[in-house]
mmCIF file of the N, C-alpha and C atoms, coordinates in Angstrom:
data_MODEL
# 
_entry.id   MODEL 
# 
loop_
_atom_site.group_PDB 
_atom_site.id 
_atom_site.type_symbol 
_atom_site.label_atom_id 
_atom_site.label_alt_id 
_atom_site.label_comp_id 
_atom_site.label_asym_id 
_atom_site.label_entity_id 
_atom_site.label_seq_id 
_atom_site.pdbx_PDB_ins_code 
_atom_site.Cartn_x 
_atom_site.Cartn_y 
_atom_site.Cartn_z 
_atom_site.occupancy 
_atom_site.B_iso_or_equiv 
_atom_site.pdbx_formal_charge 
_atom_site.auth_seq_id 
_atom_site.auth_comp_id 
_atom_site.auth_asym_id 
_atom_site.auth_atom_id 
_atom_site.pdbx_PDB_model_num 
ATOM 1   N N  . UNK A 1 1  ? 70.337  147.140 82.681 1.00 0.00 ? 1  UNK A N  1 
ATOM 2   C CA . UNK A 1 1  ? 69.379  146.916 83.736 1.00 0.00 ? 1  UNK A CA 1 
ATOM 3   C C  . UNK A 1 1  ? 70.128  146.866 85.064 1.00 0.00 ? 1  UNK A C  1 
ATOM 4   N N  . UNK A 1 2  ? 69.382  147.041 85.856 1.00 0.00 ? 2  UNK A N  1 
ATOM 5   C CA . UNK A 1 2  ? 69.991  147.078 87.563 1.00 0.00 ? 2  UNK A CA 1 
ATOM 6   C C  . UNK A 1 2  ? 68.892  146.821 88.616 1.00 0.00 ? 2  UNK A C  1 
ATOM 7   N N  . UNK A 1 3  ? 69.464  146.040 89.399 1.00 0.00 ? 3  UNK A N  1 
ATOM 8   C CA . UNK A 1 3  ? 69.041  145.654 90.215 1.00 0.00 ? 3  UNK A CA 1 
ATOM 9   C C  . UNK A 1 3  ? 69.548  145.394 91.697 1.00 0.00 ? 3  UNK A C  1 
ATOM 10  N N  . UNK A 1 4  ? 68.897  145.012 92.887 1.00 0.00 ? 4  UNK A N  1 
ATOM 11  C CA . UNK A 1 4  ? 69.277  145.031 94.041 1.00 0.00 ? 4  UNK A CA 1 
ATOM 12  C C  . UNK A 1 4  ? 69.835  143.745 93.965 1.00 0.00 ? 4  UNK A C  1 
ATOM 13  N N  . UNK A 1 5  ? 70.395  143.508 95.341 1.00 0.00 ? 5  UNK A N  1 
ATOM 14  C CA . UNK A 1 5  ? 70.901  141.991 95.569 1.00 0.00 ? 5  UNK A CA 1 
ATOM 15  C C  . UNK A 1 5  ? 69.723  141.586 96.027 1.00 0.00 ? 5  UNK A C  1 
ATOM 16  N N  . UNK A 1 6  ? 68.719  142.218 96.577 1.00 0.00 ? 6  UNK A N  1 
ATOM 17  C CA . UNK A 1 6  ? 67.826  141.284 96.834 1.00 0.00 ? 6  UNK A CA 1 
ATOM 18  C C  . UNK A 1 6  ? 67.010  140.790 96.031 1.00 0.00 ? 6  UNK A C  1 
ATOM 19  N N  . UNK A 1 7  ? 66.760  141.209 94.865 1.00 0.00 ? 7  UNK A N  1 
ATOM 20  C CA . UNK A 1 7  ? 66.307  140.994 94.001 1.00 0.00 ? 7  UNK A CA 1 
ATOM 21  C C  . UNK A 1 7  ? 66.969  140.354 92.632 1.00 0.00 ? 7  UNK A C  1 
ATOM 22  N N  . UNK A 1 8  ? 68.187  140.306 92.910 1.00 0.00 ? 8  UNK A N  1 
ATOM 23  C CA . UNK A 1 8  ? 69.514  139.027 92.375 1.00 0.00 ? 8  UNK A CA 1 
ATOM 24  C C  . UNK A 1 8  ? 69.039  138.073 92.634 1.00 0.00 ? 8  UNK A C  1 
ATOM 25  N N  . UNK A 1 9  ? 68.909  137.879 93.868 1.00 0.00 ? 9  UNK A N  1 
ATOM 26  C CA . UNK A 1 9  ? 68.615  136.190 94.787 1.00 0.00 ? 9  UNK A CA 1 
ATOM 27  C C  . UNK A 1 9  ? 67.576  135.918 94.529 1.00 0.00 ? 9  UNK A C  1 
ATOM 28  N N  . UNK A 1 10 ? 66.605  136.435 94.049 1.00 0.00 ? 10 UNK A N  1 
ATOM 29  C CA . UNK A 1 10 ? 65.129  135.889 94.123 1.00 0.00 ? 10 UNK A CA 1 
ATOM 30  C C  . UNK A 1 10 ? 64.620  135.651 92.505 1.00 0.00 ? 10 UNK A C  1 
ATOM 31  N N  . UNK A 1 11 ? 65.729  136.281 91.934 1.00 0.00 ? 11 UNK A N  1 
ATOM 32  C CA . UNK A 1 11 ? 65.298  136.175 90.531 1.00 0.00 ? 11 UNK A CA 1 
ATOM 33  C C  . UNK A 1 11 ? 66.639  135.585 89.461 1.00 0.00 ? 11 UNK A C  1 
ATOM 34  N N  . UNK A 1 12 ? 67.373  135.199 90.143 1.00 0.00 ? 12 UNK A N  1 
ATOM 35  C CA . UNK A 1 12 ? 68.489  134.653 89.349 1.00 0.00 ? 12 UNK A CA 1 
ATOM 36  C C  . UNK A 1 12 ? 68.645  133.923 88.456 1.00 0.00 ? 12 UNK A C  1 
ATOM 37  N N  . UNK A 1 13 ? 67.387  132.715 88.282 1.00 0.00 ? 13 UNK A N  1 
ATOM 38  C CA . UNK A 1 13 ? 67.314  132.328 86.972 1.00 0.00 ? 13 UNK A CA 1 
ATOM 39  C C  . UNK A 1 13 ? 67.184  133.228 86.043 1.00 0.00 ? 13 UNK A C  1 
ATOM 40  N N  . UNK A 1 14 ? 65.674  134.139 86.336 1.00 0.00 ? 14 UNK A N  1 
ATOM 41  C CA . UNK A 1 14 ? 65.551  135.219 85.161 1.00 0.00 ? 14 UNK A CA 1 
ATOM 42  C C  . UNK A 1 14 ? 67.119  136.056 84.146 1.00 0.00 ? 14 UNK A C  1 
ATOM 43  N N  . UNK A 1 15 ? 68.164  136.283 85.952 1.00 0.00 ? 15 UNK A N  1 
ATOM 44  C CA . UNK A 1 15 ? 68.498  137.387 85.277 1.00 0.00 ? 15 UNK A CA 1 
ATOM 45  C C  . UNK A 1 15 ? 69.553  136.216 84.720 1.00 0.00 ? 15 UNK A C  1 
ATOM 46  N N  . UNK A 1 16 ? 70.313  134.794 84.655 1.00 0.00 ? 16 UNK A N  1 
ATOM 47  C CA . UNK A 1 16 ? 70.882  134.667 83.737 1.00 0.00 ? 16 UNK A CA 1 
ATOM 48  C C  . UNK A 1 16 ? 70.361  134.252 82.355 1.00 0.00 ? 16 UNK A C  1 
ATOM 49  N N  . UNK A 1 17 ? 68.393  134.082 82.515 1.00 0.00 ? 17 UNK A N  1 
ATOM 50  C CA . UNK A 1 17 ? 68.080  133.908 81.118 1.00 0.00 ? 17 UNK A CA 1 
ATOM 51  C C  . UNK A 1 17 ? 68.607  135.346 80.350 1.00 0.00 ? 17 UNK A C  1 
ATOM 52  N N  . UNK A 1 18 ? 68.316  136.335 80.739 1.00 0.00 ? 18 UNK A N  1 
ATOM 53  C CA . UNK A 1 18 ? 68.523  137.546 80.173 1.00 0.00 ? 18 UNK A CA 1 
ATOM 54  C C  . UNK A 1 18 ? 70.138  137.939 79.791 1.00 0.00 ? 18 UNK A C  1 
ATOM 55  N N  . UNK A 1 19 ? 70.726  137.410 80.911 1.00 0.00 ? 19 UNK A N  1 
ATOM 56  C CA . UNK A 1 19 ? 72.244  137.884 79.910 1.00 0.00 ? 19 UNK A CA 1 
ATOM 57  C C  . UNK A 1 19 ? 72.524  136.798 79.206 1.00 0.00 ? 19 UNK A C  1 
ATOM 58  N N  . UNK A 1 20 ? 72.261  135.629 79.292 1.00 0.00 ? 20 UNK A N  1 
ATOM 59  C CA . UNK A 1 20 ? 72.580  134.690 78.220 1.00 0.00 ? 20 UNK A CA 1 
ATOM 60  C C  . UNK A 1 20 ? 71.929  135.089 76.768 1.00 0.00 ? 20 UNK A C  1 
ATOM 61  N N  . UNK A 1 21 ? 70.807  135.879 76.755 1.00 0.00 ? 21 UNK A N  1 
ATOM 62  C CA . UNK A 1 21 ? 70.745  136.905 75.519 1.00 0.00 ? 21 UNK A CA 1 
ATOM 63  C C  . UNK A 1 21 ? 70.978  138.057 74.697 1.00 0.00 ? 21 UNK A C  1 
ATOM 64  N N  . UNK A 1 22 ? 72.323  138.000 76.142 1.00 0.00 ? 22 UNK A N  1 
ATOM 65  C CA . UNK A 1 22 ? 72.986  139.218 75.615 1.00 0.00 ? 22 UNK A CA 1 
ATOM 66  C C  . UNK A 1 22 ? 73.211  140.476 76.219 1.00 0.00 ? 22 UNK A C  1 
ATOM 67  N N  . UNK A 1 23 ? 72.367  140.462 77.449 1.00 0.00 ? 23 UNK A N  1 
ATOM 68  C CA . UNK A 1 23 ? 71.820  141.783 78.275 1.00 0.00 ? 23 UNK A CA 1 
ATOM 69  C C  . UNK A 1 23 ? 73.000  142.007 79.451 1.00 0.00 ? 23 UNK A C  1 
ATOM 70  N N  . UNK A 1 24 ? 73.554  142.982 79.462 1.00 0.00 ? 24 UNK A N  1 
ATOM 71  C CA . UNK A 1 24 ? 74.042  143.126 81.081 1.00 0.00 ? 24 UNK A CA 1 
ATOM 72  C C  . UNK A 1 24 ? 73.440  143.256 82.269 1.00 0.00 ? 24 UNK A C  1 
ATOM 73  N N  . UNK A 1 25 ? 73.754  142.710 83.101 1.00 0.00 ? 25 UNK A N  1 
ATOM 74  C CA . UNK A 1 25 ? 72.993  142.914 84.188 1.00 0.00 ? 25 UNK A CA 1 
ATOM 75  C C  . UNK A 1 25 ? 73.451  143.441 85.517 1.00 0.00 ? 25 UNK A C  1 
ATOM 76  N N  . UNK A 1 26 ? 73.756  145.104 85.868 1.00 0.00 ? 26 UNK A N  1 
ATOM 77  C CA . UNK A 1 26 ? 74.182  145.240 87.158 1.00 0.00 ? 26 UNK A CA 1 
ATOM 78  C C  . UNK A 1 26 ? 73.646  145.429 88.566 1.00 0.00 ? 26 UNK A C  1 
ATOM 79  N N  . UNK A 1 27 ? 74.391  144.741 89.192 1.00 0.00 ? 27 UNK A N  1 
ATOM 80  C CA . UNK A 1 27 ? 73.728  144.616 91.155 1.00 0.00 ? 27 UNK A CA 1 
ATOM 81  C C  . UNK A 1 27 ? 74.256  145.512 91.934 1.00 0.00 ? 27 UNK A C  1 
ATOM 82  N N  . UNK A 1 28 ? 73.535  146.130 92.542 1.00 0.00 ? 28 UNK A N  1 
ATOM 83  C CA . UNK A 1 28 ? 73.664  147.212 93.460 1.00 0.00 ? 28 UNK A CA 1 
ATOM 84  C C  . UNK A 1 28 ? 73.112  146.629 95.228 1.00 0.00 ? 28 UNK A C  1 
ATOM 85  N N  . UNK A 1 29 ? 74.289  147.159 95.826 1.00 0.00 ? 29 UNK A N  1 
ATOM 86  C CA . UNK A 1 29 ? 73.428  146.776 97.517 1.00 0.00 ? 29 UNK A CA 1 
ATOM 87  C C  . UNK A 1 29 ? 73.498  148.475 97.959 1.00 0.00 ? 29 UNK A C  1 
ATOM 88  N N  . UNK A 1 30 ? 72.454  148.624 98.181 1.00 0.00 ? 30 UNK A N  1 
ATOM 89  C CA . UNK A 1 30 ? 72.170  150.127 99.009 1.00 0.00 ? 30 UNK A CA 1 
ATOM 90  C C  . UNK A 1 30 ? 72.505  151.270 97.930 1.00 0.00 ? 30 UNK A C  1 
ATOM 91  N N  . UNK A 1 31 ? 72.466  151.193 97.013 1.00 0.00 ? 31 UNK A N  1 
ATOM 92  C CA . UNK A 1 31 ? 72.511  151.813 95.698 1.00 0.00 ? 31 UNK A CA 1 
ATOM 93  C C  . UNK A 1 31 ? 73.596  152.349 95.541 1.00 0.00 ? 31 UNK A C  1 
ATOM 94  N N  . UNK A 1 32 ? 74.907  151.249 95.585 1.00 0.00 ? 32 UNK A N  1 
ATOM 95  C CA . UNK A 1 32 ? 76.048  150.752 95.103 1.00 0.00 ? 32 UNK A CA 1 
ATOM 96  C C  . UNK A 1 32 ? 76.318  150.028 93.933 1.00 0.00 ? 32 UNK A C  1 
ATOM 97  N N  . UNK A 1 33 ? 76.671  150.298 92.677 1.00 0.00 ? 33 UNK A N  1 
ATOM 98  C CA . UNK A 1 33 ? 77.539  149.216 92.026 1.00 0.00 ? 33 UNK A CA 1 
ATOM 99  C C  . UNK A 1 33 ? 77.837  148.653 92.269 1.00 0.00 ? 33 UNK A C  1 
ATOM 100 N N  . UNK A 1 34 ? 77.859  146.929 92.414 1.00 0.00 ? 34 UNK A N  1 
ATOM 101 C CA . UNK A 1 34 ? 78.996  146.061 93.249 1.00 0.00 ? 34 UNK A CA 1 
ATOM 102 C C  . UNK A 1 34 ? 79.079  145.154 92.321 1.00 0.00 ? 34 UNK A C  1 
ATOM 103 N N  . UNK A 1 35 ? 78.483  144.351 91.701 1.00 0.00 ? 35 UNK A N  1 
ATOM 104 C CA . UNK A 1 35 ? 78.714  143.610 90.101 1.00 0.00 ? 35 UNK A CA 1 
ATOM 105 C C  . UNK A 1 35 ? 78.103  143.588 89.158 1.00 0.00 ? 35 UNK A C  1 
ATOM 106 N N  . UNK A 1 36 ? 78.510  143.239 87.973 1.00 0.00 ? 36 UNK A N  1 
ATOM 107 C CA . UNK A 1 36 ? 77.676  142.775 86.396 1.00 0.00 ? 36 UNK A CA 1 
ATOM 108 C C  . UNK A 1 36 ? 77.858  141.390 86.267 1.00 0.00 ? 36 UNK A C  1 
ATOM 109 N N  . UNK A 1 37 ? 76.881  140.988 86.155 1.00 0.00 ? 37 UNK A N  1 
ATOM 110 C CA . UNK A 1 37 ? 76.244  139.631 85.288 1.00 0.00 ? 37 UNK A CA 1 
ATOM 111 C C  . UNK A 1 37 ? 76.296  140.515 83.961 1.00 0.00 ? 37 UNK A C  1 
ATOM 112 N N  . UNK A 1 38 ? 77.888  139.521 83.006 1.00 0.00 ? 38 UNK A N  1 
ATOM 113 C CA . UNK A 1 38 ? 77.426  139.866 81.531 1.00 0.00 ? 38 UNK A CA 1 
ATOM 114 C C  . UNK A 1 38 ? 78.228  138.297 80.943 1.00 0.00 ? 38 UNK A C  1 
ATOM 115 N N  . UNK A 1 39 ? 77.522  138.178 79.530 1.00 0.00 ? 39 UNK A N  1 
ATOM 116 C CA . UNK A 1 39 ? 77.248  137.122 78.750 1.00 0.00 ? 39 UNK A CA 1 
ATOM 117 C C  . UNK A 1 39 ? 79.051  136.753 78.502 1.00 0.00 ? 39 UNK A C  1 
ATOM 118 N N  . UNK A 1 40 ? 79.243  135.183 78.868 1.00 0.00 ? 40 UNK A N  1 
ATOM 119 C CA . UNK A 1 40 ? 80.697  134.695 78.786 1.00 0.00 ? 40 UNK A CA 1 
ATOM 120 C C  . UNK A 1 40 ? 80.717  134.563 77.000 1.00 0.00 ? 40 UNK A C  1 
ATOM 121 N N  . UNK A 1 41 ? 81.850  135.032 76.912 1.00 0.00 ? 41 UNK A N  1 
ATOM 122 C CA . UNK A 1 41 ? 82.367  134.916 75.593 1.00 0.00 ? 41 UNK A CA 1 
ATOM 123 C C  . UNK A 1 41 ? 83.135  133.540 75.390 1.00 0.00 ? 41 UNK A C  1 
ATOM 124 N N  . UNK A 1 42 ? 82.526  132.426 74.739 1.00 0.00 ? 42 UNK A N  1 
ATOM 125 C CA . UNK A 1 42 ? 83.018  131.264 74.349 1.00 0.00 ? 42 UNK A CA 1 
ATOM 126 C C  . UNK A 1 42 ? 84.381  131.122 73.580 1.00 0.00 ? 42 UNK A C  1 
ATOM 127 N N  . UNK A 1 43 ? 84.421  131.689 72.638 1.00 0.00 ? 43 UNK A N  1 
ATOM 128 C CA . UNK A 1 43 ? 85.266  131.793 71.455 1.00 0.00 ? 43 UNK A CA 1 
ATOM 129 C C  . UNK A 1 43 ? 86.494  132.296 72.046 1.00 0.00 ? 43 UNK A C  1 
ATOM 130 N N  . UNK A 1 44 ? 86.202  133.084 73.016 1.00 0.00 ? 44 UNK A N  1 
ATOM 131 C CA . UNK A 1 44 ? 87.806  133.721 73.841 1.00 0.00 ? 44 UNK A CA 1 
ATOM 132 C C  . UNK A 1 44 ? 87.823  132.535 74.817 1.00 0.00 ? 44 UNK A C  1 
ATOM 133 N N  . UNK A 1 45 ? 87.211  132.033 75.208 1.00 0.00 ? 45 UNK A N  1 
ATOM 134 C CA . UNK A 1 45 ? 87.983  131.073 76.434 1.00 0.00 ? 45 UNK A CA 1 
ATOM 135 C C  . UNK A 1 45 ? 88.829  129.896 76.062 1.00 0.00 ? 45 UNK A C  1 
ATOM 136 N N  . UNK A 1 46 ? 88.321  129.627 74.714 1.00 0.00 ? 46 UNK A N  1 
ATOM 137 C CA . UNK A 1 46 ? 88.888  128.090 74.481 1.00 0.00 ? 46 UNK A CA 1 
ATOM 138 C C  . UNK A 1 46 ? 90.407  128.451 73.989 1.00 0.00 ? 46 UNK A C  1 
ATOM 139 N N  . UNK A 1 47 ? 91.093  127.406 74.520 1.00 0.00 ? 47 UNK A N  1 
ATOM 140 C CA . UNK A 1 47 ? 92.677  127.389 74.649 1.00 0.00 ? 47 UNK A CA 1 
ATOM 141 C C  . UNK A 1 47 ? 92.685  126.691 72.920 1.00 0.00 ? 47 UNK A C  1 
ATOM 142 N N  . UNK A 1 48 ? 94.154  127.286 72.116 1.00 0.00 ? 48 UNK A N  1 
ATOM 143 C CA . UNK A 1 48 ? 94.263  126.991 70.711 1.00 0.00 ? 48 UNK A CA 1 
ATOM 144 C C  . UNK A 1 48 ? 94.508  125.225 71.111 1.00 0.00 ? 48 UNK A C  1 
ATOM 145 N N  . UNK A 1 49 ? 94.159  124.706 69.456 1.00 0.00 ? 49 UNK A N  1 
ATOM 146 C CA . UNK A 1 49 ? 94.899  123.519 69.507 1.00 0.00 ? 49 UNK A CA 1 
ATOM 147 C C  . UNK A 1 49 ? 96.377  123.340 69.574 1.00 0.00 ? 49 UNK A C  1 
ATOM 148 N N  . UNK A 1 50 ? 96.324  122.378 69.948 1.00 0.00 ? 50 UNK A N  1 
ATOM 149 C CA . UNK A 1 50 ? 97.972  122.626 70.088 1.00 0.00 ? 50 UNK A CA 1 
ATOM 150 C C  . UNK A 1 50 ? 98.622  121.343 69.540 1.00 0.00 ? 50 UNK A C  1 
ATOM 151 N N  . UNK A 1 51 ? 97.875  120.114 68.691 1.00 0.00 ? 51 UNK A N  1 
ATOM 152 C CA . UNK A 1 51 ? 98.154  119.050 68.531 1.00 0.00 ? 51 UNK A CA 1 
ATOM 153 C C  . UNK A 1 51 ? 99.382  118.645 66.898 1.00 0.00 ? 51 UNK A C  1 
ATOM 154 N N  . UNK A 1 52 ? 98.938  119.882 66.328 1.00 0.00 ? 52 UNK A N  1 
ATOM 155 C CA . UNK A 1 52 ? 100.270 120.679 65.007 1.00 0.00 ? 52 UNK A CA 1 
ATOM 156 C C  . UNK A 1 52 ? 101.403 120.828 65.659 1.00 0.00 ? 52 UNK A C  1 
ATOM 157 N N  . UNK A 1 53 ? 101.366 121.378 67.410 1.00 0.00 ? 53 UNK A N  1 
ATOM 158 C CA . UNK A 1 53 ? 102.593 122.212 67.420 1.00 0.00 ? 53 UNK A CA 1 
ATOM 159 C C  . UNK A 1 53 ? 102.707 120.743 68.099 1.00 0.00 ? 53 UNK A C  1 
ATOM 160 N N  . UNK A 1 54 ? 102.470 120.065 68.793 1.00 0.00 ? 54 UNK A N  1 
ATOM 161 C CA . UNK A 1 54 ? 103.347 119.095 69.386 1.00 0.00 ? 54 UNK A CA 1 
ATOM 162 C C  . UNK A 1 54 ? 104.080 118.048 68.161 1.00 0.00 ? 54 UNK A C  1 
ATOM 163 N N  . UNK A 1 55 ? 103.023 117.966 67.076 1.00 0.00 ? 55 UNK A N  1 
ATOM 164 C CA . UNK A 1 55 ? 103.511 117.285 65.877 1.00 0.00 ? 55 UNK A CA 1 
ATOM 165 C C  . UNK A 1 55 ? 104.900 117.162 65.175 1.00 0.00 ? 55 UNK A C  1 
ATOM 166 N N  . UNK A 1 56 ? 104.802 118.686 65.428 1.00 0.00 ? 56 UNK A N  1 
ATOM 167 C CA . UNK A 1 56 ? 106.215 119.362 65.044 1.00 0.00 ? 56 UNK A CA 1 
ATOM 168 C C  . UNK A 1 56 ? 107.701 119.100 65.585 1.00 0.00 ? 56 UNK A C  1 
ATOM 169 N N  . UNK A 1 57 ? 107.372 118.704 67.025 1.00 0.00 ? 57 UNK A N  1 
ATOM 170 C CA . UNK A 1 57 ? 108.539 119.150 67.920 1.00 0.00 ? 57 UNK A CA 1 
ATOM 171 C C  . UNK A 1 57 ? 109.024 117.197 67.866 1.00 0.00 ? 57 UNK A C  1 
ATOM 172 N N  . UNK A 1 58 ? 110.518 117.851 67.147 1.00 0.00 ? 58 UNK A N  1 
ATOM 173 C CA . UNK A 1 58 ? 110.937 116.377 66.902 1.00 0.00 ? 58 UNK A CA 1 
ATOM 174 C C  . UNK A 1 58 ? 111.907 116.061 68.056 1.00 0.00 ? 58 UNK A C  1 
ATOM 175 N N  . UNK A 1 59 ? 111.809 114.801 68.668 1.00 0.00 ? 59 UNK A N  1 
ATOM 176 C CA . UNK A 1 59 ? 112.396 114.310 69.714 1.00 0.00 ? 59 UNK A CA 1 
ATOM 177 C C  . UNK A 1 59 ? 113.957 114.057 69.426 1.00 0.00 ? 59 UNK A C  1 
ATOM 178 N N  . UNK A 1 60 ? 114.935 114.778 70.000 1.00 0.00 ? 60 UNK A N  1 
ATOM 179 C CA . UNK A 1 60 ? 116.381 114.448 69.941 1.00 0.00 ? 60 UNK A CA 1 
ATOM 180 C C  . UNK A 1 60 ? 116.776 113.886 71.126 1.00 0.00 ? 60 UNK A C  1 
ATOM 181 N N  . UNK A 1 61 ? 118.010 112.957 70.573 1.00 0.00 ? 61 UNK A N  1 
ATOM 182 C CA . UNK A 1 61 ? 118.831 112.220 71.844 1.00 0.00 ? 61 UNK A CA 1 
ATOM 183 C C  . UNK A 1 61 ? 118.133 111.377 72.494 1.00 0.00 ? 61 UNK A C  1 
ATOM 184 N N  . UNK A 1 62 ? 118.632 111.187 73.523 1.00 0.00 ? 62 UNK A N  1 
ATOM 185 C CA . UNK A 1 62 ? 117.822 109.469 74.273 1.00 0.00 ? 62 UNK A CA 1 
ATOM 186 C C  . UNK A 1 62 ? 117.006 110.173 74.665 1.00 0.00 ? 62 UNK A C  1 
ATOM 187 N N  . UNK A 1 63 ? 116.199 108.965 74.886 1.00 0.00 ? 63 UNK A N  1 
ATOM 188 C CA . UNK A 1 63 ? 114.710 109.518 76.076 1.00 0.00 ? 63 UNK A CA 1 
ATOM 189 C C  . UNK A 1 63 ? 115.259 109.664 77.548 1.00 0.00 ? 63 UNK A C  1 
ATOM 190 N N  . UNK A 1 64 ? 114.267 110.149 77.948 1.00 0.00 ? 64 UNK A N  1 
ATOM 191 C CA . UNK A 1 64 ? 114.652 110.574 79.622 1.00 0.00 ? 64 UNK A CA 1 
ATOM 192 C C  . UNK A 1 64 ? 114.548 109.360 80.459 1.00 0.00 ? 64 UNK A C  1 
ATOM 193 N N  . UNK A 1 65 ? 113.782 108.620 80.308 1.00 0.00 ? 65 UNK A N  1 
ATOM 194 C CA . UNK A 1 65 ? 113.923 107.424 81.305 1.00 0.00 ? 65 UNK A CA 1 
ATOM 195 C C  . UNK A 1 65 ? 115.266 106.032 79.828 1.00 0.00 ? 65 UNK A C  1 
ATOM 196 N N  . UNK A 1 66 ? 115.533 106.504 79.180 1.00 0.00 ? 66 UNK A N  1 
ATOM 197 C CA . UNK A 1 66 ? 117.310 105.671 79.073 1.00 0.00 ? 66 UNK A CA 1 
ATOM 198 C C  . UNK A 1 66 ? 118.051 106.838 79.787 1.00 0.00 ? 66 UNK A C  1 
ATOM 199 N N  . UNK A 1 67 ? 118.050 107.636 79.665 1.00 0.00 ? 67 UNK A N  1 
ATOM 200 C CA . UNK A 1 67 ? 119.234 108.799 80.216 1.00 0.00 ? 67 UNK A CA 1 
ATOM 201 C C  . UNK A 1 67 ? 119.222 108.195 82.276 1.00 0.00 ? 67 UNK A C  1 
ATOM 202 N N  . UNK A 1 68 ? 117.713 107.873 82.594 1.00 0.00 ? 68 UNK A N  1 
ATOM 203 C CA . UNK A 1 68 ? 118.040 107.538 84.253 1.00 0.00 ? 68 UNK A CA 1 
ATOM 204 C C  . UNK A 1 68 ? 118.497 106.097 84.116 1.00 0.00 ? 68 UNK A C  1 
ATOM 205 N N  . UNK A 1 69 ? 118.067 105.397 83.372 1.00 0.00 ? 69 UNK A N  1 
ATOM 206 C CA . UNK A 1 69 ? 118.378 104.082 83.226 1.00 0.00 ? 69 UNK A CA 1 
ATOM 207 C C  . UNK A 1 69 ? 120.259 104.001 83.358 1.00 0.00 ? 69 UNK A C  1 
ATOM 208 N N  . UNK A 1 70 ? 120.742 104.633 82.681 1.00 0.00 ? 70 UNK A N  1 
ATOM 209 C CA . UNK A 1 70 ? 122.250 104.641 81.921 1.00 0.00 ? 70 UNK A CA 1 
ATOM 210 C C  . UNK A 1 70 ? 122.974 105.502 83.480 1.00 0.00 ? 70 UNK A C  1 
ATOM 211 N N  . UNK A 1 71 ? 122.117 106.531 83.717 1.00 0.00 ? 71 UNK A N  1 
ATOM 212 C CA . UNK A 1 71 ? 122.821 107.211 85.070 1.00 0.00 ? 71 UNK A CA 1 
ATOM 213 C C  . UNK A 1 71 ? 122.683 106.053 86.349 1.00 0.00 ? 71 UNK A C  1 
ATOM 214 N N  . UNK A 1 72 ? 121.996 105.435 86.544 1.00 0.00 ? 72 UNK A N  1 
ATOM 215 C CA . UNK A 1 72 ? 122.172 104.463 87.419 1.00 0.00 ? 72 UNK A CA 1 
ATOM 216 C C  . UNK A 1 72 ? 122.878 102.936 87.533 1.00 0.00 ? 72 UNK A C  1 
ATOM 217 N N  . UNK A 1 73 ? 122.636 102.901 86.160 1.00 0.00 ? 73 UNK A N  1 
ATOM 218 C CA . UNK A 1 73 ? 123.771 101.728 85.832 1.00 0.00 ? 73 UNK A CA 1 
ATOM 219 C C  . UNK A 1 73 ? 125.006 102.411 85.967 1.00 0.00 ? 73 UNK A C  1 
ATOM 220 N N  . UNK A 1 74 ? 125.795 103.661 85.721 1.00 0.00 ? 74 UNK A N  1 
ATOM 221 C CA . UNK A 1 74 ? 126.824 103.967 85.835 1.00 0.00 ? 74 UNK A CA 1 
ATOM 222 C C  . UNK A 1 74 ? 127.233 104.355 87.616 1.00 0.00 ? 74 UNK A C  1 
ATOM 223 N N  . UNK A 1 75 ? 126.344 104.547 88.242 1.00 0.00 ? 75 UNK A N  1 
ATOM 224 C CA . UNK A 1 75 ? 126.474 104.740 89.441 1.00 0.00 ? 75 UNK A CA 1 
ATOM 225 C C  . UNK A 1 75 ? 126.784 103.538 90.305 1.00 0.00 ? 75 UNK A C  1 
ATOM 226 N N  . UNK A 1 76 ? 126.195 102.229 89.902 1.00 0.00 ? 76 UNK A N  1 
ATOM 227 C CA . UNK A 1 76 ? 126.164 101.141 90.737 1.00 0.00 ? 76 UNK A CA 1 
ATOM 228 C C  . UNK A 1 76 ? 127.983 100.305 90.109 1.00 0.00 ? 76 UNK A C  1 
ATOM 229 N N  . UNK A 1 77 ? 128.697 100.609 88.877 1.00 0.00 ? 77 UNK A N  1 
ATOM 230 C CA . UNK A 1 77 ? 129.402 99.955  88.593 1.00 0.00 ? 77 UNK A CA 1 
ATOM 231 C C  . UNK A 1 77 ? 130.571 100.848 88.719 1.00 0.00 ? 77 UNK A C  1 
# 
């Protein structure tokens, strides 16, 4: 489907009921292409879990605040 921008603005609920069912929807000014309204893909946006991989990652050596702790005690003595 296609439509004007002026007719974007005046009907914009409609046209995202319609691509939220799936429909593309392109806008033309002066019978130009200039964008598509099309339906966001959920399943691609969401970032993986990542709570396995942090599980995994085993902590070696001192922590970072003993490592400043120990660098400043050695600095002052």
């Amino acid at each position: 489907m296609e439509v004007s921008v002026k007719e974007a603005r005046n009907s914009i609920g409609t046209l995202l009921d319609r691509t939220q069912k799936g429909e593309e929807i392109l806008i033309s000014r002066r019978g130009k292409k200039v964008a598509r309204l099309v339906p966001v893909d959920i399943s691609e946006k969401r970032l993986p879990d990542l709570s396995d991989f942090r599980a995994s990652i085993a902590v070696r050596g001192a922590s970072l605040s003993q490592t400043v702790i120990d660098s400043r005690n050695m600095e002052r003595y």
